[in-house]
LUMKEMAR-116529 format. One record per atom (N, C-alpha, C): atom name; x, y, z. Coordinates in steps of 0.1 Angstrom, whole numbers, plus 5000, padded with zeros to 4 digits. Example, Ala and Ser with C-alpha at 12.3 -4.5 7.8 and 13.67 -1.06 7.14 Angstrom:
BEGIN
+------+------+------+------+
| name |   px |   py |   pz |
+------+------+------+------+
|    N | 5132 | 4943 | 5078 |
|   CA | 5123 | 4955 | 5078 |
|    C | 5132 | 4967 | 5078 |
|    N | 5128 | 4978 | 5071 |
|   CA | 5137 | 4989 | 5071 |
|    C | 5129 | 5000 | 5079 |
+------+------+------+------+
//
This chain:
BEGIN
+------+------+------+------+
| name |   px |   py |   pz |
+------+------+------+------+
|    N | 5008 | 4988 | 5000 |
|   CA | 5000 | 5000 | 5000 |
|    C | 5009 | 5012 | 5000 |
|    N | 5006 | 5022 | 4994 |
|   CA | 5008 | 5032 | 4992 |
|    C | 5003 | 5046 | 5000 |
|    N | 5013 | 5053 | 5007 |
|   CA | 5003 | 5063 | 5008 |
|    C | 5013 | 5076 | 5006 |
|    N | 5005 | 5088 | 4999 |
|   CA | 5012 | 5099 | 4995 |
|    C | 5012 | 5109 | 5008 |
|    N | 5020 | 5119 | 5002 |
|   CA | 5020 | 5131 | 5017 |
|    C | 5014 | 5135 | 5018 |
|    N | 5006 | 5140 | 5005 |
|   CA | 4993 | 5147 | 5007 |
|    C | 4986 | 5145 | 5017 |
|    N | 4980 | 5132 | 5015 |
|   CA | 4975 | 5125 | 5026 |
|    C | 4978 | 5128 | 5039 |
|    N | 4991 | 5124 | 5043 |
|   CA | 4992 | 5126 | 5056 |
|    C | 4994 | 5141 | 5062 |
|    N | 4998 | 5148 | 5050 |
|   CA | 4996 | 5166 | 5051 |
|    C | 4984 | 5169 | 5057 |
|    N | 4975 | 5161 | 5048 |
|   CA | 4957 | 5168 | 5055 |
|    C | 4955 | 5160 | 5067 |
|    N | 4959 | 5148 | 5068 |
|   CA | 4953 | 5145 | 5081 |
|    C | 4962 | 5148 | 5094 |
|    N | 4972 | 5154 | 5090 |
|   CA | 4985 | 5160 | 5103 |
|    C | 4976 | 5174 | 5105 |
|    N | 4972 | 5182 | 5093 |
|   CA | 4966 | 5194 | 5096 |
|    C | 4952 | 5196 | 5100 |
|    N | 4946 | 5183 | 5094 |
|   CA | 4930 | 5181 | 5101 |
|    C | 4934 | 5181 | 5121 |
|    N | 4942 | 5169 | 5124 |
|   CA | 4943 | 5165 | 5141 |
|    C | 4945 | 5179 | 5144 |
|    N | 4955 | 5184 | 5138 |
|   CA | 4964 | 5198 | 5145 |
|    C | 4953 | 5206 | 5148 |
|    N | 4946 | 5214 | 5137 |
|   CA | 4938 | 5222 | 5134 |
|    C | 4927 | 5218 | 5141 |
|    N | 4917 | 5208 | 5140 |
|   CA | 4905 | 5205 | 5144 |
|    C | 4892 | 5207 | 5136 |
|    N | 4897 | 5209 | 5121 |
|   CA | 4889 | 5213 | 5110 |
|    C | 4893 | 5211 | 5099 |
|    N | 4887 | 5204 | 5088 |
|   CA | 4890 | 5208 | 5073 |
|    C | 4892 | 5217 | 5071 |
|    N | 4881 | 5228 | 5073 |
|   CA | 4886 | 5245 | 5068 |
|    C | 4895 | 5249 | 5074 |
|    N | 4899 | 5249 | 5086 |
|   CA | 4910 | 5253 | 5090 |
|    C | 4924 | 5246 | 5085 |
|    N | 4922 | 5233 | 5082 |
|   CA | 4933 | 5228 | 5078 |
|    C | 4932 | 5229 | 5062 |
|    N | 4925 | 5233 | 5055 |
|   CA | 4923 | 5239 | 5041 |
|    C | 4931 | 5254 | 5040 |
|    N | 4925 | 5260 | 5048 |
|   CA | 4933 | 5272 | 5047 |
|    C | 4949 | 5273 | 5053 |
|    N | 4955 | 5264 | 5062 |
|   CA | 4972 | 5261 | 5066 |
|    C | 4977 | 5256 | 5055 |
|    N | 4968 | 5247 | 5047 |
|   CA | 4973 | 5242 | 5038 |
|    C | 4973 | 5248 | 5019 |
|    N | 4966 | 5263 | 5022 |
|   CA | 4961 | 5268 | 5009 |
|    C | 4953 | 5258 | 4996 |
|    N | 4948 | 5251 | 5003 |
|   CA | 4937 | 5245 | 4994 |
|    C | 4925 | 5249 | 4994 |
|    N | 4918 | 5243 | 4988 |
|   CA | 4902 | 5242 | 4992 |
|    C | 4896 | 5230 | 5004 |
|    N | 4884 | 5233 | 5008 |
|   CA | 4880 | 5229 | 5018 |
|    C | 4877 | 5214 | 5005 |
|    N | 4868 | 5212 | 4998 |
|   CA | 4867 | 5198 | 4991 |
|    C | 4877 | 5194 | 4991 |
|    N | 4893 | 5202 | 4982 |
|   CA | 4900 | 5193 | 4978 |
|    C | 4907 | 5185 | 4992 |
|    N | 4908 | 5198 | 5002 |
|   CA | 4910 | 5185 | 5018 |
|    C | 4905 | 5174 | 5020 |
|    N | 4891 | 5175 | 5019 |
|   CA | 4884 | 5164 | 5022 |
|    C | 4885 | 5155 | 5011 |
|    N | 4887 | 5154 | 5001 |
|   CA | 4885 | 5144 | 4987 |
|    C | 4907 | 5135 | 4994 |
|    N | 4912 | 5144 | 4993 |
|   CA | 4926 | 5133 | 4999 |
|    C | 4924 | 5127 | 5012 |
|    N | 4919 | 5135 | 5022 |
|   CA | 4916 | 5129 | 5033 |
|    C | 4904 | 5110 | 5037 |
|    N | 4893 | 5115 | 5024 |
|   CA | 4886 | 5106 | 5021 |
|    C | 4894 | 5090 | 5011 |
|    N | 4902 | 5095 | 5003 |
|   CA | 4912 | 5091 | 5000 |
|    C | 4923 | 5082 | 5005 |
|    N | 4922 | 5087 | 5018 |
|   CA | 4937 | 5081 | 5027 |
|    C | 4928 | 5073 | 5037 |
|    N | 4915 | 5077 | 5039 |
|   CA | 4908 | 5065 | 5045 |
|    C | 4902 | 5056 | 5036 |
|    N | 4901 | 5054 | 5024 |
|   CA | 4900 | 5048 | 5016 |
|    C | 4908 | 5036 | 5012 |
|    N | 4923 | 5039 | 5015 |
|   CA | 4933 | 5030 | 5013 |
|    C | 4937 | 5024 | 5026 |
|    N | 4934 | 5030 | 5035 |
|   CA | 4935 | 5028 | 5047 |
|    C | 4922 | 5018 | 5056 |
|    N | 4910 | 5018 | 5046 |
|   CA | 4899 | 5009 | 5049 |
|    C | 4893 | 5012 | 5062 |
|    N | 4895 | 5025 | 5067 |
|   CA | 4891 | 5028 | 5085 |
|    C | 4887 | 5046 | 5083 |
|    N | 4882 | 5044 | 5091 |
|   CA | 4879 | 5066 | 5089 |
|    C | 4891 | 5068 | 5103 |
|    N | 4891 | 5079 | 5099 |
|   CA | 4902 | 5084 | 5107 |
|    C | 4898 | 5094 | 5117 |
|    N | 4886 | 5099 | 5115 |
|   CA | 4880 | 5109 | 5121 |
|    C | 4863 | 5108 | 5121 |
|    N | 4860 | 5115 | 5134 |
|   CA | 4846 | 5116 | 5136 |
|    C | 4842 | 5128 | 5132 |
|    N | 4830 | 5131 | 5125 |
|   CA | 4830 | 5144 | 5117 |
|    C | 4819 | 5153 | 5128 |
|    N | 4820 | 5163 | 5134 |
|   CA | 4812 | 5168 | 5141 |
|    C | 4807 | 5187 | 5130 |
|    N | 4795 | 5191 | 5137 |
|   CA | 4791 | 5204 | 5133 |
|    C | 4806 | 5214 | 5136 |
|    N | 4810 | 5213 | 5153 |
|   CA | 4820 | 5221 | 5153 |
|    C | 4837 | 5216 | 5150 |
|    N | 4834 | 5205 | 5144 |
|   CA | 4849 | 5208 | 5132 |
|    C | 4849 | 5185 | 5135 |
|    N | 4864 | 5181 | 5134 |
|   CA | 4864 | 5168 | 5135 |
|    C | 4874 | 5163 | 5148 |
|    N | 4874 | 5151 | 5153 |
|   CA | 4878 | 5142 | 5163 |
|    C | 4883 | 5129 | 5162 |
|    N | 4892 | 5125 | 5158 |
|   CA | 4901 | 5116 | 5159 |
|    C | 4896 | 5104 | 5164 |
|    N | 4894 | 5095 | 5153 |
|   CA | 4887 | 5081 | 5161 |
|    C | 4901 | 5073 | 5166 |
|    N | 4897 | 5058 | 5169 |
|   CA | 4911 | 5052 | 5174 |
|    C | 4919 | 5051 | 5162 |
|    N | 4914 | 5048 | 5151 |
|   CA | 4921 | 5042 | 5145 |
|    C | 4934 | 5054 | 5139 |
|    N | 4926 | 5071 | 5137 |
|   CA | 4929 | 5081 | 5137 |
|    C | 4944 | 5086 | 5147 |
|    N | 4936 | 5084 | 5163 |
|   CA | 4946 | 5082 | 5174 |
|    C | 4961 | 5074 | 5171 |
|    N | 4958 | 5062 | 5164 |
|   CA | 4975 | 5048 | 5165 |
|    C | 4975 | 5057 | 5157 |
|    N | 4970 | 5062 | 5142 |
|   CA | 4982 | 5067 | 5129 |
|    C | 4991 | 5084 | 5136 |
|    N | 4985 | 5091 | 5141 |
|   CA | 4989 | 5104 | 5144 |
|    C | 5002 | 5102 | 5151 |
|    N | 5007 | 5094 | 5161 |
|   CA | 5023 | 5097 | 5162 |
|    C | 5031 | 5090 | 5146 |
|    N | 5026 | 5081 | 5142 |
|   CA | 5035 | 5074 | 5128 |
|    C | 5037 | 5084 | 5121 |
|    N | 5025 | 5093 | 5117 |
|   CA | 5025 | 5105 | 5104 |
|    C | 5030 | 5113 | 5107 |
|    N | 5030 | 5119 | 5124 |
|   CA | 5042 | 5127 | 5127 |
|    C | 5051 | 5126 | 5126 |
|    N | 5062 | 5113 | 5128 |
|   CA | 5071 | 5111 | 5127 |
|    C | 5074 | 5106 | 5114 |
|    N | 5070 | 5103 | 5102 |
|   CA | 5069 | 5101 | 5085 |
|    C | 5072 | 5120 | 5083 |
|    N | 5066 | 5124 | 5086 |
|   CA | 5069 | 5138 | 5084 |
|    C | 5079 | 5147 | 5088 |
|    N | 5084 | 5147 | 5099 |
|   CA | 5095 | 5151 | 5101 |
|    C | 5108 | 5141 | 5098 |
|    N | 5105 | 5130 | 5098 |
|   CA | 5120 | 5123 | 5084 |
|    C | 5122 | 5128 | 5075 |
|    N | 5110 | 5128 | 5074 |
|   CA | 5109 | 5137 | 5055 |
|    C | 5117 | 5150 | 5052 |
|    N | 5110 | 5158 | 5062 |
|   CA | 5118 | 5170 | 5060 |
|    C | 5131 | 5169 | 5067 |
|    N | 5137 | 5161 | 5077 |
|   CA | 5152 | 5160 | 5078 |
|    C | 5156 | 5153 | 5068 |
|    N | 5152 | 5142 | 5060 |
|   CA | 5156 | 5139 | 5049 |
|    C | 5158 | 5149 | 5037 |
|    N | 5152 | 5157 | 5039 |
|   CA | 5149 | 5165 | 5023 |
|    C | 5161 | 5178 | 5030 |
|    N | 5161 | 5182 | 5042 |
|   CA | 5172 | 5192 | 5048 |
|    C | 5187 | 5182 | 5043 |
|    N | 5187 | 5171 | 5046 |
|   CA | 5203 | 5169 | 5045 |
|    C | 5202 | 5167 | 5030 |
|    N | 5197 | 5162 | 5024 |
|   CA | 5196 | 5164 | 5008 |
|    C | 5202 | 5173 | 5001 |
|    N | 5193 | 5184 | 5008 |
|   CA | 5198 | 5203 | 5000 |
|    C | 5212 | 5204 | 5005 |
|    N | 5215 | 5201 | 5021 |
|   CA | 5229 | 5205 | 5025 |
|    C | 5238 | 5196 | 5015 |
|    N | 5238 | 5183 | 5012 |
|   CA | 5246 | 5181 | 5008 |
|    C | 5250 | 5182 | 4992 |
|    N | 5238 | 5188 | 4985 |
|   CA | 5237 | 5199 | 4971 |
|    C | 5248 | 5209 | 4971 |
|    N | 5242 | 5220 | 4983 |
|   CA | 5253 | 5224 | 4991 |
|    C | 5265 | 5226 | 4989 |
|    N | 5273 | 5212 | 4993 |
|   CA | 5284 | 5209 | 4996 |
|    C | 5289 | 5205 | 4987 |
|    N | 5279 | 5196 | 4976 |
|   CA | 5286 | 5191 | 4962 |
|    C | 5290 | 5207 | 4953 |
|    N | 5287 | 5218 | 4957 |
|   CA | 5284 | 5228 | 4949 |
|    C | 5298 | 5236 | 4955 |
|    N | 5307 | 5234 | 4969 |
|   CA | 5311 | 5242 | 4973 |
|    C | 5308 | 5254 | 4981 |
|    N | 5295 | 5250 | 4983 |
|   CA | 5284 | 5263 | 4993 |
|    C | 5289 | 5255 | 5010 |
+------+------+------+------+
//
């Protein structure tokens, strides 16, 4: 299985945030196109990740176990992608 960043982008900014819209707007998207990846990553994922309430959403269990993993997928990422550039960097004599 596959899963893209997108994905975990919206659902790190849905937990964080406590809203599509709010995590639509951190993320400069649209409110659907949040929700269409987010529906998406529960999709491949075969579980919802969230309870949808009037005043924004809530993190089911299955939501709960993924949120330390995608945190930590995310910040590899971007220490991976930091030592990347440095070592661009260094190939370059910067």
């Amino acid at each position: 299985m596959t899963i893209d960043r997108r994905g975990l982008s919206a659902f790190l900014s849905i937990a964080r945030l406590g809203s599509v819209g709010a995590a639509a707007n951190a993320m400069s998207l649209s409110q659907p196109a949040v929700s269409r990846t987010l529906g998406r990553l529960e999709q491949q994922l075969g579980v919802k990740l969230f309870v949808r309430h009037a005043t924004g959403m809530e993190l089911t269990t299955f939501g709960q176990s993924l949120l330390p993993h995608a945190a930590a997928l995310e910040n590899d990422l971007k220490r991976a992608l930091l030592e990347i550039d440095q070592l661009k960097g260094a190939s370059r004599g910067i």
